[in-house]
C-alpha positions as CSV (number, residue, x, y, z in Angstrom):
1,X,0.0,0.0,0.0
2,X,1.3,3.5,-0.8
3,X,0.8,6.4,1.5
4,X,2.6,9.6,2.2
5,X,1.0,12.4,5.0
6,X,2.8,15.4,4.2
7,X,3.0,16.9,7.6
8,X,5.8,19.3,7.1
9,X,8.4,20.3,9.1
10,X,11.8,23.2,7.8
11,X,14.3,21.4,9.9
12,X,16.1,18.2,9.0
13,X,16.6,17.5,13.0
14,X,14.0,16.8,15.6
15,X,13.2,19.3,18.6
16,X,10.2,18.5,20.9
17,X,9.0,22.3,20.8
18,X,5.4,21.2,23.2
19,X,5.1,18.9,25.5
20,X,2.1,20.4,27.8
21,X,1.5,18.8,30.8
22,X,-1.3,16.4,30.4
23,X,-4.3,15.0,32.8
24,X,-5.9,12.7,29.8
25,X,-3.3,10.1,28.7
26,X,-5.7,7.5,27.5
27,X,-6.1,10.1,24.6
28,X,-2.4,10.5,22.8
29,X,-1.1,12.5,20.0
30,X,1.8,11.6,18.0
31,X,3.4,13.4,14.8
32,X,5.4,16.2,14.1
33,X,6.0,19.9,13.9
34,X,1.8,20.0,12.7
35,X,1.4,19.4,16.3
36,X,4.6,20.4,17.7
37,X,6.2,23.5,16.7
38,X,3.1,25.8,18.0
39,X,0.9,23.6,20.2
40,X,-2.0,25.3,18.9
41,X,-3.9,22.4,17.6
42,X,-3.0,20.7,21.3
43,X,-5.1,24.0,22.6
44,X,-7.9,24.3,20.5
45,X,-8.5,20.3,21.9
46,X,-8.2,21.3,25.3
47,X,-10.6,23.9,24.8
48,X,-12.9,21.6,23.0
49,X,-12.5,18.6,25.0
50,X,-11.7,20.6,28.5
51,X,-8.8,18.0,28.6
52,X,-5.1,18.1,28.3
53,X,-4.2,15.2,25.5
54,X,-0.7,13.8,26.2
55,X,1.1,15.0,22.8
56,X,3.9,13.0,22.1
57,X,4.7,14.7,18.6
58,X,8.2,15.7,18.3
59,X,9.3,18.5,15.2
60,X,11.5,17.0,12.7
61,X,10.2,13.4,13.5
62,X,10.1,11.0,10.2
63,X,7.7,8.1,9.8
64,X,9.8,6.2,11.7
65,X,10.2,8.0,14.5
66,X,6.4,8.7,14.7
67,X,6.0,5.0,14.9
68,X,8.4,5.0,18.2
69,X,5.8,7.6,19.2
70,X,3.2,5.3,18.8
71,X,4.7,2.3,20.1
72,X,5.5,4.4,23.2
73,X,1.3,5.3,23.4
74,X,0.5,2.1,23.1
75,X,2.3,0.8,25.8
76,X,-1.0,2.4,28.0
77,X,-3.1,-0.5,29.0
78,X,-5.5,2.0,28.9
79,X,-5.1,4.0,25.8
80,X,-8.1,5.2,23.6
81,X,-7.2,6.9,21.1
82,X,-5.0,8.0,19.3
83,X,-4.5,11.4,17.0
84,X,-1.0,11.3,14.2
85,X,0.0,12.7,11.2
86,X,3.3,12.1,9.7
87,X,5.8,11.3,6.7
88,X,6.9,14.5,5.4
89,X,10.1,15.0,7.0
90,X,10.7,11.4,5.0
91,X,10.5,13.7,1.8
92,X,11.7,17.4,3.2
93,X,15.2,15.6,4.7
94,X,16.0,13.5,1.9
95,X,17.7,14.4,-1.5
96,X,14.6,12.9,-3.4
97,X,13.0,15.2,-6.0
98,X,9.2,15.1,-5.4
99,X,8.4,18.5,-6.7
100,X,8.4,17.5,-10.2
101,X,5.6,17.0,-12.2
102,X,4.4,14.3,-12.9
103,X,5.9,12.7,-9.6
104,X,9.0,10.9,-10.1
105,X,9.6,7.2,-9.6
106,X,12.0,7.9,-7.0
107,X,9.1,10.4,-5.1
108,X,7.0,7.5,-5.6
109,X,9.6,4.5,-4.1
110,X,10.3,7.0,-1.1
111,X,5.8,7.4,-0.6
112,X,5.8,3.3,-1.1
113,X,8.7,3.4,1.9
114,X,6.1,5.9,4.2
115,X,3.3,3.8,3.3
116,X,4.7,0.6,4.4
117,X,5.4,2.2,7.9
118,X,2.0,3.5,8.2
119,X,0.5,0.3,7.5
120,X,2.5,-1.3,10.1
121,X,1.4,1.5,12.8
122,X,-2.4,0.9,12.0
123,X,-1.8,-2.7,12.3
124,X,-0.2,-2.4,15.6
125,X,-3.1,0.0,16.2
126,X,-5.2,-2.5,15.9
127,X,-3.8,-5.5,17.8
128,X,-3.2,-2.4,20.6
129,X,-5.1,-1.0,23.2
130,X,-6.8,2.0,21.9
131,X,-9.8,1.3,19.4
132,X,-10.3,5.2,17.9
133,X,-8.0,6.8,15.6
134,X,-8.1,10.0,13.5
135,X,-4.9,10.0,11.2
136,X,-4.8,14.4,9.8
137,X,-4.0,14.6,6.7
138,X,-2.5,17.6,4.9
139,X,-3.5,20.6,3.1
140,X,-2.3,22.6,0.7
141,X,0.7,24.3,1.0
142,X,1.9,27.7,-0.3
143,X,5.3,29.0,-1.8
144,X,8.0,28.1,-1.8
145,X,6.7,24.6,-0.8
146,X,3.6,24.2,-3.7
147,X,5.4,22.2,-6.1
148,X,4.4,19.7,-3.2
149,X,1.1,20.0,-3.7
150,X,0.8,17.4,-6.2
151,X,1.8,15.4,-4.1
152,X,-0.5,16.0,-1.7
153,X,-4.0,15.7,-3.8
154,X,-2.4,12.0,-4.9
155,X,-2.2,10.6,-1.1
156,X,-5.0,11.7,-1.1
157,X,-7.2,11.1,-4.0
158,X,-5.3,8.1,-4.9
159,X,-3.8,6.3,-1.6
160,X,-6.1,7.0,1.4
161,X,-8.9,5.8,0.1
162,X,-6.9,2.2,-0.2
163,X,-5.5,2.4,3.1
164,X,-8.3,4.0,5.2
165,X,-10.6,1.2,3.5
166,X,-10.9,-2.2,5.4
167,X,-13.8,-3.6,3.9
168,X,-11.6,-6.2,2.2
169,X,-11.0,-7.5,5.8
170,X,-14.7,-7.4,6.8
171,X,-14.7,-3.9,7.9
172,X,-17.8,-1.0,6.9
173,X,-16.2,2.1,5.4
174,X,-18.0,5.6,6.2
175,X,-17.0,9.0,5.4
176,X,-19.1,12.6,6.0
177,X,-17.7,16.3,6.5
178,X,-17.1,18.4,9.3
179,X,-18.7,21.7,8.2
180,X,-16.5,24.4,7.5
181,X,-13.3,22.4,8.4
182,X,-13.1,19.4,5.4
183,X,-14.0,15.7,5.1
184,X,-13.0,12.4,6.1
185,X,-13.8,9.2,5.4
186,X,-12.1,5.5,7.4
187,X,-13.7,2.4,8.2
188,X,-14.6,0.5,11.4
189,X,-13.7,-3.2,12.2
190,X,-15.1,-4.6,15.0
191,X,-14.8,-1.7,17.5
192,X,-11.4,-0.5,15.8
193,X,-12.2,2.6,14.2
194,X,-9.9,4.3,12.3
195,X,-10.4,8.0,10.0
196,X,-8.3,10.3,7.6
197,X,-9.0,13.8,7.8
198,X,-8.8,16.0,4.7
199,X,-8.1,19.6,5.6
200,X,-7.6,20.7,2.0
201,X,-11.0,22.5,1.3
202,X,-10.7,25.1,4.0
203,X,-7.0,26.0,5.0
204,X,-6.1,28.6,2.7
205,X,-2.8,30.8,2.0
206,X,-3.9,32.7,5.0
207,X,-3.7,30.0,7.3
208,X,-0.3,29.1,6.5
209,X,3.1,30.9,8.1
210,X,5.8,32.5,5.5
211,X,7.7,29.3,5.0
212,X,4.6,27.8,3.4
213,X,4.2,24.6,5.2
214,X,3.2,25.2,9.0
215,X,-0.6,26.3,10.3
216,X,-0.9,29.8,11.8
217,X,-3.4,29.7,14.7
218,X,-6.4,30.4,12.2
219,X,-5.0,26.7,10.7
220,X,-4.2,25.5,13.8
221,X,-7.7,26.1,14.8
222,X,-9.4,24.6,11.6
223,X,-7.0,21.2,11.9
224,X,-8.3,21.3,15.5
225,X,-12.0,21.6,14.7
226,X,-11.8,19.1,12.2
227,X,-10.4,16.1,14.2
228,X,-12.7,17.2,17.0
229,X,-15.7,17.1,14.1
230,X,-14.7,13.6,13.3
231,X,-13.7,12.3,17.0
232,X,-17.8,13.6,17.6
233,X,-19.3,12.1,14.7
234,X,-17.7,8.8,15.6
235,X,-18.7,9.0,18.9
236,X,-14.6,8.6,19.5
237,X,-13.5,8.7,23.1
238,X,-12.2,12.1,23.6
C-alpha cells in the first residue's frame, strides 16, 4: 500500500517544541511539527475537549520515529485513542526530487517506503489498546513549498482511500464532512475505528506561516475543529 501524509516540518533534526503537561493520557497524540512546533492544535482540543491530550509529537520526527511515538502510546493499557500525522520529513530531509511534475519514480519508491510504515502502525493500532483513531491529513501548501502539492492531492485522492478502507477484511467504510473544516472518510472493524481527515478544502494561504508549510493559529484552529468534528461524529473517546 502507498501512502505519504505530508505533515511538514523546515528542519532536518528533531526538537520537541510542546510537550504540555497532560491530565488525559488515554487520549495520545503523536506526529510532528503539525502538532509540535506551535501547540496550537493541542489548545484548540483542550478547549474543546476541557482535557489536556498527552502529545507525544516531536518536530523534525520521520515516519519512523512517529512509529516509536506510537509504540510508546501504546504501551498504556489503557489507551483510547489516538491522534498522528506524519511522513513528510521522510521527503523534506532526503535528497529525493518530489516536486516535479508528474511525480518521479523515486518520489514515488520513497511514498511506497512511508506507506509501508504507516500500514504497520495501523496494524499495531489494531492489535493495541486504543480502538479510535483519527490520522490528519495535509493541506495545501503555499510558496515556496507548492510544487508539493501534487503530491499531496495524490495521497489523497489516490492512496487514502486504499489504506483507510478495510472492507476487504470485513470492515464497513464511512466518510461525512465536518462543516467548514473538510471531510473524512475511514472504516470501522469490529470496535477498531480508524479516520483520515482531509483539511484541503478550508485551509487557505492565509492559514499558513511564511515558510509555506506550517498552520498559523487560524489553521491550527481549523485542523483542531476538524479532528474534533470527526472524534464527535464517531462517537470517539475524547
Amino acid at each position: 500500500m502507498l501512502l505519504a501524509t505530508l505533515a511538514m516540518t523546515s528542519v532536518g533534526c528533531t526538537w520537541n517544541f510542546t510537550n504540555p503537561p497532560s491530565n488525559e493520557k488515554d487520549v495520545q497524540i503523536v506526529g510532528d511539527s503539525v502538532f509540535d512546533l506551535s501547540g496550537d492544535i493541542h489548545s484548540v482540543l483542550n478547549g474543546l475537549s476541557g482535557k489536556s491530550y498527552k502529545d507525544r509529537s516531536v518536530s523534525g520526527a520521520k515516519i519512523a520515529a512517529i512509529d516509536g511515538q506510537l509504540a510508546q502510546a501504546e504501551n498504556r493499557a489503557t489507551l483510547k485513542t489516538v491522534i498522528a500525522d506524519g511522513g513528510a520529513n521522510d521527503i523534506l530531509q532526503s535528497s529525493v526530487d518530489c516536486d516535479s511534475d508528474p511525480l518521479t519514480s523515486a518520489c514515488l519508491n520513497l511514498i511506497d517506503y512511508v506507506a509501508d510504515v504507516q500500514w504497520n502502525m495501523i496494524v499495531d493500532m489494531y492489535y493495541g489498546p486504543s480502538n479510535d483513531h483519527v490520522w490528519l491529513g495535509y493541506y495545501h501548501v503555499k510558496a515556496p513549498e507548492a510544487e508539493k502539492n501534487e503530491a499531496i492531492d495524490y495521497v489523497h485522492d489516490s492512496i487514502y482511500p486504499d489504506m483507510f478502507d478495510l472492507s476487504p477484511y470485513g470492515g464497513i467504510t464511512y466518510a461525512g464532512t465536518v462543516a467548514g473544516y473538510g471531510d473524512f472518510e475511514g472504516s470501522t472493524l469490529g470496535a477498531f475505528n480508524i479516520a483520515v481527515a482531509d483539511p484541503r478544502g478550508s485551509i487557505v494561504p492565509g492559514d499558513l506561516k511564511s515558510d509555506g508549510i506550517h498552520p498559523k493559529y487560524s489553521g491550527s484552529d481549523k485542523l483542531g475543529n476538524l479532528i474534533w468534528g470527526v472524534m464527535v461524529d464517531q462517537d470517539m473517546y475524547r
